[in-house]
Steps between C-alpha positions, in 0.01 A plus 500: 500500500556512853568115501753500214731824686463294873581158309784668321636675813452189705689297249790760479543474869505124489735491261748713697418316804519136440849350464423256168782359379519316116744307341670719256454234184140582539511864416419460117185327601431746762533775262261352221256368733508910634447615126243264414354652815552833374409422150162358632416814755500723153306248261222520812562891513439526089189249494328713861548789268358395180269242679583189379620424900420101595648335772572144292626684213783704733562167731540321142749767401709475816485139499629501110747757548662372780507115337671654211753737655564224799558256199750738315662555788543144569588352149773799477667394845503111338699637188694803641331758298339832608200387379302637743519836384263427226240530735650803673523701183138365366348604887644787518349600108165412641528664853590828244254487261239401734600785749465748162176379419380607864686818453276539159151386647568719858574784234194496276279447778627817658465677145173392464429667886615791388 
C-alpha cells in the first residue's frame, strides 16, 4: 500500500512540476485514453476482490478498451460527430457499476466480520 500512496504522490508532484504541453485537437483522445485507464483500474479492483484478478486478462482489457474508444474517437473526428461520447457514457456506466459492486463485496465482507 505504501507503494501505490508514494507512486500516487510522486506522480501528483510530477504532474504539477513538469511543463507538458499538447496540442489542443488531441484532448478527446487524451480524455478516452484517461477513461479507458480509469475504466481498467476498477475492472482490476472488481476481479482482486472477487478473485478472478489475471494480469493478461486486465492488459487484454486495457488494450481493447483503449482500441475501441481511440477508434471512436477517431472515426467521429473523420465525420464531425461527437461520437466519441459513446465510449464516455458506456466507461463511465462501467467505472459505476463496477465501483458499486466493490461497495457491495467491501460491505458483506464487513457484515460477515461482524
Amino acid at each position: 500500500m505504501i507503494y501505490v500512496a508514494a507512486g500516487l504522490i510522486l506522480g501528483i508532484i510530477a504532474g504539477l512540476n513538469l511543463n507538458i504541453v499538447y496540442n489542443p485537437e488531441y484532448i478527446v483522445y487524451i480524455s478516452l485514453a484517461i477513461l479507458a485507464m480509469f475504466n481498467t483500474i476498477f475492472n482490476m479492483l472488481y476481479e482482486n476482490k472477487s478473485g478472478e484478478l489475471t494480469l493478461l486478462k486486465s492488459f487484454t482489457f486495457l488494450l481493447t478498451d483503449l482500441g475501441f474508444a481511440l477508434l471512436l474517437g477517431y472515426v467521429g473526428e473523420q465525420l464531425g460527430l461527437p461520437i466519441y461520447l459513446a465510449a464516455v457514457f458506456a466507461f463511465g456506466n462501467n467505472i459505476y457499476e463496477k465501483l458499486r459492486k466493490i461497495a457491495n463485496i467491501s460491505l458483506e465482507k464487513f457484515n460477515k466480520n461482524k
